[in-house]
N, C-alpha and C positions, 0 to 999 in steps of 0.2 A: 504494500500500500504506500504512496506517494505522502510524504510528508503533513502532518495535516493543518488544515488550513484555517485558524486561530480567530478568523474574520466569519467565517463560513461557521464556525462552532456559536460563536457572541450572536449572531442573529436566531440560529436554534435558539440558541439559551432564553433571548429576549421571548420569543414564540413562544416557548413553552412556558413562561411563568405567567405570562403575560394571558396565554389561553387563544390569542388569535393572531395572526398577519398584519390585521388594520389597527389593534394596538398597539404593536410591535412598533409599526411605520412612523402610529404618533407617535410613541417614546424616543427612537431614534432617529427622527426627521427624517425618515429616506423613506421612497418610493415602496407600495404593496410588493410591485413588479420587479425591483430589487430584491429583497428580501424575500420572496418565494422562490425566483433565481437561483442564490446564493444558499439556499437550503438543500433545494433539489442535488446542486454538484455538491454538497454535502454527503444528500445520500447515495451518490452515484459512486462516490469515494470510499465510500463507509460499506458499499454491496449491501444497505438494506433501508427499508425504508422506517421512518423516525415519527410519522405522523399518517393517522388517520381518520379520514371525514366522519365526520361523527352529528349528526343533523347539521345545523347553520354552521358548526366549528370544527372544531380539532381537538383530535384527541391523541395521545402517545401510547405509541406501539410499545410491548415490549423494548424494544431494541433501542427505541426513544428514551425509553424513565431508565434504564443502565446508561445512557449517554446522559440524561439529566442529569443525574447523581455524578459524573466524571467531571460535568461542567461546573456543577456547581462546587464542588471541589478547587477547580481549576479557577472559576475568576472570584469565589472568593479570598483563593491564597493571593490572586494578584490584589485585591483590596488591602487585604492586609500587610502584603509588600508595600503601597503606596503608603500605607501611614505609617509604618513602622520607619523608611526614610524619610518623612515628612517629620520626625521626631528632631526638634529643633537640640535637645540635647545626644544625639545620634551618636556625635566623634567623642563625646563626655563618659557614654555609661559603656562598662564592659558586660556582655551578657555571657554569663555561663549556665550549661545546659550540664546540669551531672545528672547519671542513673545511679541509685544508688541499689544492690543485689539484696534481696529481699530479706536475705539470711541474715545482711548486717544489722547490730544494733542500731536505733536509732540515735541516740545519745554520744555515740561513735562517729557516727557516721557527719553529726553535725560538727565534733570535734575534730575532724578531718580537714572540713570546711574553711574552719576557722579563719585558718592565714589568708584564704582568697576575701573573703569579711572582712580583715583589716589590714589588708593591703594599701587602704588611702586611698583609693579613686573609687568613685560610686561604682555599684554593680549590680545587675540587675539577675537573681538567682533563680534558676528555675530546676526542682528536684522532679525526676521518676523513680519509682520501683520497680522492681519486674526482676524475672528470672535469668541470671548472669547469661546464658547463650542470646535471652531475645533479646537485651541491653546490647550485648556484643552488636548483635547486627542492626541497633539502631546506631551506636556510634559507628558503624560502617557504612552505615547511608547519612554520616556528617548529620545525624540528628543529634546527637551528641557529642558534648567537650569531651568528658573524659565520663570513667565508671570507677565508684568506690566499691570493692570486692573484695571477699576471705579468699581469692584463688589469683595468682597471675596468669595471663591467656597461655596456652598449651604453643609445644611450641611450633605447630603447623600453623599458629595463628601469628607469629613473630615477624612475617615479612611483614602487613600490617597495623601490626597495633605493639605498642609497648606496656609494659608492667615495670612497675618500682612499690617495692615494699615501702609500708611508710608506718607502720606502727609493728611492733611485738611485742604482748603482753602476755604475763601468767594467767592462768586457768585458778580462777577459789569456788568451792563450792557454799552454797546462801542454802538457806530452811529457815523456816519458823524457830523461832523460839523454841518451842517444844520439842521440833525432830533437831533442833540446834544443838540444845543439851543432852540427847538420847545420842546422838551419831556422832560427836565432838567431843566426846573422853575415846582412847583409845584409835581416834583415827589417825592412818587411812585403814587399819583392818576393823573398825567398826564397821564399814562400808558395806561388807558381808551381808547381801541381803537385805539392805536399806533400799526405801522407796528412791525410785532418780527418776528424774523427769532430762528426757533431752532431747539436742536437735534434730529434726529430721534426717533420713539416714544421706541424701546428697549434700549434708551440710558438710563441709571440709574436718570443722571440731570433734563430732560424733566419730568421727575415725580417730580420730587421735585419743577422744576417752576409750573407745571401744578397745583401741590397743594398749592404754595405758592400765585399765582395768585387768584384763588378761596378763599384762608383763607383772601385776600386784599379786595374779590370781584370787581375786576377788570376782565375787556374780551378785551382783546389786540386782536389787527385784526393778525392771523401767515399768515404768506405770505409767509413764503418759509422751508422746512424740510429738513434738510442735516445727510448725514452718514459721511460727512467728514468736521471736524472744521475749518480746513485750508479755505476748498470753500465757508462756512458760511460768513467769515471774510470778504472773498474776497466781496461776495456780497453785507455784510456790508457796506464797505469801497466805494460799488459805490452806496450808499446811497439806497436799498431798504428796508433796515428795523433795529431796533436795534438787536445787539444780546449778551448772556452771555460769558462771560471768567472768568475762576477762575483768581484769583489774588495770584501767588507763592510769597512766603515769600523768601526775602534776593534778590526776582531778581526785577530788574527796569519794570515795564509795560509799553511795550515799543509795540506801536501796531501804525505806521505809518498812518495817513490819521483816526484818529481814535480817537474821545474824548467820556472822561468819561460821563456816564449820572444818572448814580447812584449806591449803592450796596444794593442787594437785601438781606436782612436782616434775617439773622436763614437759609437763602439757604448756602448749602456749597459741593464743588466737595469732594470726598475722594477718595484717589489711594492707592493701595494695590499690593504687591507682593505675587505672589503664586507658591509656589514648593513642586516637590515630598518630600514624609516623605524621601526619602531613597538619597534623596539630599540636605539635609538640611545643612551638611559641606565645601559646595563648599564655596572657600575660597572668590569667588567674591560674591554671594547671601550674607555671614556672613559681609560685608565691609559695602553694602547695610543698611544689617537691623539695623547693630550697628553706621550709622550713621543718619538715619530715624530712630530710636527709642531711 
């Protein structure tokens, strides 16, 4: 198919929101006989047709309302390009697009942040979550700066993209009060059989308790598996079982309803920022690593 033709799509577009020809012509001051023209080698180009008579008017074809929904896609990103450089503070604000891997804490995650935050020139920040492969392929389609992640990309993904480690901290284990002082005399062999609550098994940590358990030979009872550390915590805190938290450096471990029970020893989270090669000088990703490294 021949390149397509952006002028020939804008009059669709106008037609079909619009519902007819003759108000198409008023909104965009050009001739019926234009604009029906310039439709037809539309669908001449396209092999199908995008509208059907339908008593006095018009109606869309299937093939029509899939092309509606492309269009309007399409000039509403260009509106939103027009205002976005129509932003009189434009060359002022840096925008960074992070994804953040769902797995990570969020508390972490903003700790991460940080340095691009007080770097001194405005910035206008915008966070996603999502699952580290589908984040991967939005920073590969330049939809994102960079990704905060427990994993650096593998190394099939290295022509691409880069990973730099920016944090490693110890593994403590939190409980209630109550499982605090029942499992925190005698540990780590109190652990025998203690309720543990942990990450989901694709989370990187979970392998490393799972192996640090086994090197103890200990078999804690899991009682509950979470994608989200937040709802771990929570359950923690209404006492069904112990569970891990990294312990960040320089911040207070400040986990409400929640006493230490011990640190799991050679366990450690590590977090990683990963970006395109071909945005490696963005001025907030550069803030980041030179204050994480």
């Amino acid at each position: 198919m021949d390149k397509l033709n952006y002028k020939h799509l804008h009059y669709f577009w106008t037609v079909a929101r619009t519902g007819s020809v003759t108000q198409a012509a008023e909104q965009l001051g050009i001739s019926m006989q234009t604009i029906s023209g310039q439709v037809s080698k539309l669908e001449q180009q396209l092999g199908c047709a995008l509208f059907r008579q339908q008593g006095r008017g018009l109606a869309l074809t299937e093939a029509g309302r899939v092309a509606l929904g492309y269009a309007d896609n399409i000039f509403m990103l260009g509106e939103a390009l027009g205002e976005a450089l129509a932003d009189a503070q434009l060359d002022q604000v840096i925008r960074l697009a992070a994804g953040v891997s769902d797995v990570l804490p969020k508390r972490i995650a903003s700790h991460l942040l940080q340095p691009a935050l007080q770097m001194g020139r405005k910035l206008r920040l915008s966070c996603g979550e999502g699952d580290f492969d589908e984040l991967l392929g939005e920073l590969g389609r330049h939809r994102l700066d960079l990704i905060l992640a427990d994993r650096p990309v593998a190394s099939s993904e290295q022509q691409l993209f880069q990973s730099w480690q920016l944090l490693r901290c110890p593994v403590l284990l939190y409980a209630s009060p109550e499982l605090a002082r029942q499992y925190g005399a005698g540990f780590p062999a109190s652990l025998d059989q203690a309720p543990l609550l942990l990450p989901s098994r694709d989370n990187v940590l979970r392998r490393q308790l799972e192996h640090w358990f086994e090197a103890q030979r200990l078999r804690p009872d899991v009682v509950g598996e979470f994608d989200d550390g937040a709802l771990m915590e929570t359950f923690a805190r209404q006492g069904l079982g112990l569970f891990p938290s990294p312990a960040l450096p320089d911040i207070a471990q400040n986990l409400p309803g929640l006493e230490l029970v011990g640190c799991l020893d050679g366990v450690w989270e590590q977090y990683y920022a990963v970006a395109s090669r071909r945005k490696l000088q963005h001025p907030a990703l550069q803030a980041i690593l030179q204050a994480w490294n």
